[in-house]
C-alpha positions in Angstrom: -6.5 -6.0 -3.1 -4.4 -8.8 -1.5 -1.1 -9.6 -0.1 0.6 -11.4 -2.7 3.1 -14.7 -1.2 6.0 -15.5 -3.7 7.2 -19.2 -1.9 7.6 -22.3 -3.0 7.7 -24.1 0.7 4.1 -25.2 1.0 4.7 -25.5 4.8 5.7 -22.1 4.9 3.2 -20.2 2.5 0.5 -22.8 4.9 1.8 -20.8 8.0 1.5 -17.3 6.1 -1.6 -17.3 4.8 -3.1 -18.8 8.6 -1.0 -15.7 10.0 -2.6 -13.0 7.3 -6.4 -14.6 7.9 -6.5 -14.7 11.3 -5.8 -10.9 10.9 -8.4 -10.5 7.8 -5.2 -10.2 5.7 -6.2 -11.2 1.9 -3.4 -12.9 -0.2 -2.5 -14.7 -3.5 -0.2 -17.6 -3.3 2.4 -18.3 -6.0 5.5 -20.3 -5.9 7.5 -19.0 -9.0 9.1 -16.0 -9.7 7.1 -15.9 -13.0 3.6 -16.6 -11.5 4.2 -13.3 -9.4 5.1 -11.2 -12.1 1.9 -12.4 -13.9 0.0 -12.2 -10.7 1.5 -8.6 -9.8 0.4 -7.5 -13.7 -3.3 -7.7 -12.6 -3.1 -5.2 -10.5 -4.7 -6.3 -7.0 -1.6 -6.8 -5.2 -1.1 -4.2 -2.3 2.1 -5.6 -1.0 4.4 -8.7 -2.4 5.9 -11.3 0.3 8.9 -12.5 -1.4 11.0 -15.1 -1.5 14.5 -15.0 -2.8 15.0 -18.8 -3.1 12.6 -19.2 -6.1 12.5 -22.8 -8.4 12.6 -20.3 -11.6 14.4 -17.2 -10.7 15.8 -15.1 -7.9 14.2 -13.0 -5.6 16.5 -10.2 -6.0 15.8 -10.5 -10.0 12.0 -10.6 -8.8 12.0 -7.6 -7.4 14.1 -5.5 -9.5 11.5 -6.3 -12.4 8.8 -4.9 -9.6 10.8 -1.6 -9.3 10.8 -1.0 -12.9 7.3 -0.6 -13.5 5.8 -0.6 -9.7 5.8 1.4 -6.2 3.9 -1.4 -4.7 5.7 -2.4 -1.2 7.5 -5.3 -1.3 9.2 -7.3 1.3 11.6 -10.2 1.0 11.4 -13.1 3.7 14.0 -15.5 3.3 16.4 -17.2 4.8 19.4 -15.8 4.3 20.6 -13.8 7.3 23.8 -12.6 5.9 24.2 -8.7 5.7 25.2 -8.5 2.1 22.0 -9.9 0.8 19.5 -8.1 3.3 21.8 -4.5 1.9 21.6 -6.1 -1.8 17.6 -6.4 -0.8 17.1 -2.9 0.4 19.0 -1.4 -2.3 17.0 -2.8 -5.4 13.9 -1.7 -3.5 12.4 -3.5 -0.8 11.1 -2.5 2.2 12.0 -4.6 4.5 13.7 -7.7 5.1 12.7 -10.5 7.0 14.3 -13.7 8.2 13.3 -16.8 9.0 12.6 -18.7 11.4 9.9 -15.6 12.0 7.1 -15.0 14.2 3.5 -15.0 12.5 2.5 -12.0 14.7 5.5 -10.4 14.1 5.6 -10.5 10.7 1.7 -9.2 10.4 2.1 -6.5 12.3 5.0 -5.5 10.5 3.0 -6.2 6.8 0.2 -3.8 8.6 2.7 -1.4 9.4 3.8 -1.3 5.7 0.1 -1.3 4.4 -0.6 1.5 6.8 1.9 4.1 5.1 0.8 6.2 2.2 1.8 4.7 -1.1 5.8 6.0 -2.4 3.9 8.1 -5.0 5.5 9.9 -7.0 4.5 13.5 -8.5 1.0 12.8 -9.2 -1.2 15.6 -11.3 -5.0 15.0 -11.1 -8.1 16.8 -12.0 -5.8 20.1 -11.2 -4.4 18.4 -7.9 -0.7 18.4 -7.9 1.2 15.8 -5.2 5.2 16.9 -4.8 6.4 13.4 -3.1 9.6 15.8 -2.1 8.0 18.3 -0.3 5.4 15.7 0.9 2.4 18.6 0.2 -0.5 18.9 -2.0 -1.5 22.0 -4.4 -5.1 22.6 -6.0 -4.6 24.7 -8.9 -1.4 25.7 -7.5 -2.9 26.4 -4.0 -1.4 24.6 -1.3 -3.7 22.7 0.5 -3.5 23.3 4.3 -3.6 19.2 5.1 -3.3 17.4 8.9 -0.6 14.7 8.4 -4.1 12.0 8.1 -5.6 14.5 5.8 -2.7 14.3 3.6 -2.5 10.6 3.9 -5.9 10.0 3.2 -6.3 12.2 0.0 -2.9 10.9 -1.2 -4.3 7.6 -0.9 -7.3 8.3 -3.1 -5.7 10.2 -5.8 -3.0 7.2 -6.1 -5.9 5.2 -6.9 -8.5 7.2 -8.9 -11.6 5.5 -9.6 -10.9 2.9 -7.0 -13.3 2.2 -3.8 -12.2 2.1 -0.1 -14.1 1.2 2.3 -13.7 3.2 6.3 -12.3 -0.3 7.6 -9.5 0.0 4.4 -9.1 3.0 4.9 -8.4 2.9 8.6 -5.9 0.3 8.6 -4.0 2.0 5.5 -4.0 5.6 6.4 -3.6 5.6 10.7 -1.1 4.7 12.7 -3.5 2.8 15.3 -6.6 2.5 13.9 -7.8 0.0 16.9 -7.8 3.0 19.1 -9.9 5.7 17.0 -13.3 6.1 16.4 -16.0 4.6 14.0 -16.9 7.7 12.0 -13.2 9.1 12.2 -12.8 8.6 8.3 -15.9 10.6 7.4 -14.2 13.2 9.4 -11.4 13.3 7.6 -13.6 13.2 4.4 -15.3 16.3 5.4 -12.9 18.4 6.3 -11.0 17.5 3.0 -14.0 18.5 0.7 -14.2 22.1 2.9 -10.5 22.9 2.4 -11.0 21.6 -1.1 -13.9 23.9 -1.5 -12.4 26.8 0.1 -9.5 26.8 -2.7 -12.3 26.3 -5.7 -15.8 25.9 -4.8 -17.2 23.5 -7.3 -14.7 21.2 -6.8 -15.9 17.7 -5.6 -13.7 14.7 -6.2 -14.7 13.2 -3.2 -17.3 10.3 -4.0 -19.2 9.2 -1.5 -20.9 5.7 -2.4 -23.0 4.5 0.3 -22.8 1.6 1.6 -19.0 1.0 0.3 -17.3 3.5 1.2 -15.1 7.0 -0.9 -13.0 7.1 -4.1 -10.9 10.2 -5.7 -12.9 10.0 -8.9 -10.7 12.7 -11.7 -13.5 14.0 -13.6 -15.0 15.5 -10.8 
């Protein structure tokens, strides 16, 4: 999963991408409107740094294909400061809006910050888990589960992403606010009072995957 950069200024994109590796950031590059609509289809993008001034096609037009089909954050850095676009921005679905000249630290704290938030899910029904985005809660066979605001967070996470492998380190930096300050084996934690709650509501219920080594998944045949 990467960071995917829709610019066509190589001097820019250059200053990006040093930004997002210094902070272990992965990202794609593309310059064209197109090439991140092809890029985005693959489905390892976690979060799209856009451009409005594209060779091929605006930004705005960029992203309001994205919201059609995709939650995936997305936030435009541009530089047009006039209030009118960043409103026109916001309202097709971006969030945030960034202008440039910008600071590199700034801007990957506030990428981190995005990355950090559980995914804009919507109602989500898996292997008898039920997520109401409204009410921001999470039923097992109708059940409500009695979550922590991480514990919700973290299992949200998973489910969004069935099948898919996070490691503690991606987990960390996705599901807490200031993962810097907490501890090593906070995430397994998390992980095992999620399977008891789980297990308390029906017993043989595991979806939990632990895969050592690599880290946990939300696997729906479980």
């Amino acid at each position: 999963m990467a960071v995917l950069i829709v610019e066509d200024e190589p001097s820019i994109a250059d200053t990006i991408r040093y930004a997002l590796e210094t902070e272990r950031i992965d990202n794609i590059w593309v310059t064209t409107g197109q090439q991140a609509l092809d890029a985005l289809s693959e489905g390892n993008t976690e979060l799209v740094l856009l451009d409005i001034g594209l060779p091929d096609m605006s930004g705005f037009d960029v992203c309001r294909v994205i919201r059609q089909t995709s939650s995936v954050p997305v936030v435009f850095l541009t530089s047009r400061h006039e209030e009118i676009d960043q409103v026109l921005g916001l309202e097709l679905g971006a969030d945030d809006y960034i202008t440039k000249p910008f600071s590199p630290r700034v801007l990957t704290a506030r990428i981190r910050a995005r990355l950090r938030q559980p995914p804009k899910a919507a109602n989500i029904t898996s292997a008898g888990f039920s997520h109401d985005a409204d009410g921001a809660r999470i039923t097992l066979d109708g059940v409500l589960l009695n979550l922590s605001r991480y514990e919700y967070r973290l299992l949200l996470l998973l489910m969004s992403h069935p099948g898919r492998i996070y490691s503690r380190e991606q987990l960390m930096q996705q599901v807490w606010e200031e993962p810097e300050r907490s501890f090593d084996r906070t995430v397994d934690t998390h992980i095992k009072t999620l399977r008891r709650k789980i297990r308390d509501i029906s017993e043989n219920c595991d979806p939990l995957r632990t895969h050592r080594g690599l880290g946990y998944s939300f696997e729906a045949d479980a």
